[in-house]
C-alpha positions as CSV (number, residue, x, y, z in Angstrom):
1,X,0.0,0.0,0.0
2,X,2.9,2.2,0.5
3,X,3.8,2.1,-3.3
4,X,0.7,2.7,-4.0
5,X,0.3,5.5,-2.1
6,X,3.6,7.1,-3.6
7,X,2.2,6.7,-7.0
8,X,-0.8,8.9,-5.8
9,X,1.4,11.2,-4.2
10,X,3.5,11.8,-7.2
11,X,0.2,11.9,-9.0
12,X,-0.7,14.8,-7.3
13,X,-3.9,12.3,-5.7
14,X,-3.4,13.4,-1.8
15,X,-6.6,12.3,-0.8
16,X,-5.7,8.6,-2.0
17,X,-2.2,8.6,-1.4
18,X,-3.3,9.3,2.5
19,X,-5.9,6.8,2.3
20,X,-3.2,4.5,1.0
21,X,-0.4,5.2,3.5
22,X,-2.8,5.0,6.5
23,X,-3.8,1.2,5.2
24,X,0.2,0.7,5.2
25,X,0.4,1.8,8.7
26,X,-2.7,-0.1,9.9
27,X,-0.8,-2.9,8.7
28,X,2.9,-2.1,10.5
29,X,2.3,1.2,12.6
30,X,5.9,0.9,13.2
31,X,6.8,1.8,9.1
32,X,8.5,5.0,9.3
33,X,8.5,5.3,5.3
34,X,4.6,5.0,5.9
35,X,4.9,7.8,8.6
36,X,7.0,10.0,6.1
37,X,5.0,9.5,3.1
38,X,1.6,10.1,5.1
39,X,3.3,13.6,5.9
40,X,4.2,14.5,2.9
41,X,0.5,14.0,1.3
42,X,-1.1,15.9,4.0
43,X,1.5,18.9,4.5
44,X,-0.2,20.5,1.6
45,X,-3.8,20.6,3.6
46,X,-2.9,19.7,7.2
47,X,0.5,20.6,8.4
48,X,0.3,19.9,11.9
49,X,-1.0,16.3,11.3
50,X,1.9,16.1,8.5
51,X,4.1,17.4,11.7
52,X,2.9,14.5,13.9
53,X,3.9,12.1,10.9
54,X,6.9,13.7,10.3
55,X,8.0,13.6,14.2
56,X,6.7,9.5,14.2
57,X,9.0,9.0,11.3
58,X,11.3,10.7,13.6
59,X,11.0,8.7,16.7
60,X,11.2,5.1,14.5
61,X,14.3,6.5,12.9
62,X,16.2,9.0,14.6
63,X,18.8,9.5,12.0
64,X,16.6,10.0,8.8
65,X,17.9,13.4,7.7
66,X,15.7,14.4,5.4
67,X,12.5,14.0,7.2
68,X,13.9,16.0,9.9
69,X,14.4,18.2,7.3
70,X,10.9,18.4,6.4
71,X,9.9,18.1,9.9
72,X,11.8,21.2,10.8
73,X,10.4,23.4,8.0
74,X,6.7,22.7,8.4
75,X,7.6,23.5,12.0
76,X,9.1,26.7,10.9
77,X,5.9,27.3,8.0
78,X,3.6,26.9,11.6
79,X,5.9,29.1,13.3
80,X,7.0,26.6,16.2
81,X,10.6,27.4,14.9
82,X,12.8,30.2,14.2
């Protein structure tokens, strides 16, 4: 479902793409690709829940660079950071 859900993302389908990726993580909650991806589709209409996907992704793998990159600028787009 994860692949699937990329495809959607890079589709531009967010609304499937999340429906996708939340059927990945129903399936392993502990996927921190799934946690990643799930941000990405929903930072465009819900940062802070793409926040709390991007800081899961972070907790299940703490030394993913580049979604602590995207963690810290949708942070800084809600102005949590400076």
């Amino acid at each position: 479902m994860n692949n699937l859900g990329a495809i959607y993302l890079a589709q531009g389908n967010n609304d499937r793409a999340v429906e996708c990726f939340e059927k990945a993580l129903a399936l392993d909650p502990e996927w921190s690709d799934a946690h990643c991806n799930l941000g990405l589709a929903k930072r465009s209409t819900d940062l802070a829940a793409a926040c709390a996907s991007f800081r899961r992704a972070v907790e299940l793998r703490p030394r993913q660079v580049d979604v602590l990159l995207l963690l810290a600028a949708a942070l800084e787009t809600l102005g949590r950071i400076q």
